[in-house]
N, C-alpha and C positions, 0 to 999 in steps of 0.2 A: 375699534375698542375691543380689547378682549378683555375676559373674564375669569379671573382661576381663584382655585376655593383651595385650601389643604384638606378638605373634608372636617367629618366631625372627627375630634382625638381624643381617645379615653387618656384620662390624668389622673386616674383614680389611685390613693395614697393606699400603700401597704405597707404596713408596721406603722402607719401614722407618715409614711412621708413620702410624698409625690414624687415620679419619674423623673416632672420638670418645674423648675421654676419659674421659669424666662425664657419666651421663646425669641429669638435672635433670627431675626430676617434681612436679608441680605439682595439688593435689589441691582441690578447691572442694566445700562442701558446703550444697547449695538445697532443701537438707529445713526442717521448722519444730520437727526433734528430732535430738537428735546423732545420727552413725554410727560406726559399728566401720569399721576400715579396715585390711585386710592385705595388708601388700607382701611377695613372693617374690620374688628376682631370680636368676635363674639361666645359669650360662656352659656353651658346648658344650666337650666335650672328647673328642673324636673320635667314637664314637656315643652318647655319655652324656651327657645334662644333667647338673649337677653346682649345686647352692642354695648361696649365698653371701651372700644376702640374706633376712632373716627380721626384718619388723618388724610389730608390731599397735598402733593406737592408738587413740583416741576423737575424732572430731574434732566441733566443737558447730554447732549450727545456724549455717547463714550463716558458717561457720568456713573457713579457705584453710590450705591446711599446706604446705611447700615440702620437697623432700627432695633429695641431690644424692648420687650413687653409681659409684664408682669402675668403668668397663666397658673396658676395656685388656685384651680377649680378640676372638678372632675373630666371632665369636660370642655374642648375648647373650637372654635375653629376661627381659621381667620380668610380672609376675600380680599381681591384682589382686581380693580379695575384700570388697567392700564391702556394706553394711546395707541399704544403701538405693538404687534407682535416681534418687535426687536427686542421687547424688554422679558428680560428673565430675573424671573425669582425662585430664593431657595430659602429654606427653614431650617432651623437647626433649634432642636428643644435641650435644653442644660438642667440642670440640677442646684442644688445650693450651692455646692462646690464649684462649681462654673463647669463643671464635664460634660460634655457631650452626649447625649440621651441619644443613641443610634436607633431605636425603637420609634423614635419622634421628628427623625431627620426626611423632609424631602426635597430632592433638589430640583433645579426647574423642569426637568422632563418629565417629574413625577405629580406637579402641584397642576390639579386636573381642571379643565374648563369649566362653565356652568352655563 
């Protein structure tokens, strides 16, 4: 089983409007037997994390799953408990417009163990 967290992300709104909206994760798996894959997502609320996100699925060899999650909090991070180290995951934070928030992007070399 391994473990990866994208850490905490500041999402803090300037001029009144957030970096990101949605964050958009995108999950690949390069095993030659499915994996278990569980997403946690969690928002800061003053010194408390607080799970808002709670999914578990099956994903099959050579399988890609895409998932897109409401993050309109100052603060977010999301976890990641997966079967197998075949499987990569990458993040990509958007805006309202659907743009690419480069600031909020991590791809799987970068979303760190725990």
């Amino acid at each position: 089983m391994a473990s990866l967290t994208t850490g905490l992300i500041d999402n803090t709104a300037v001029s009144g409007v957030r970096p990101s909206t949605t964050l958009s994760v995108l999950i690949s798996n390069d095993d030659i037997t499915s994996a278990s894959v569980q997403i946690e997502g969690f928002f800061q609320s003053g010194s408390t994390k607080v799970q808002y996100v709670q999914e578990l699925f099956s994903l099959p060899a050579g399988g890609v799953a895409s998932r897109n999650y409401n993050v309109q909090f100052d603060a977010f991070e999301f976890q990641f408990i997966v079967s197998s180290s075949a499987v990569n995951v990458s993040v990509w934070g958007k805006d309202s417009a659907g743009n690419l928030t480069t600031a909020q992007r991590l791809v799987a070399q970068e979303v760190n163990p725990f």
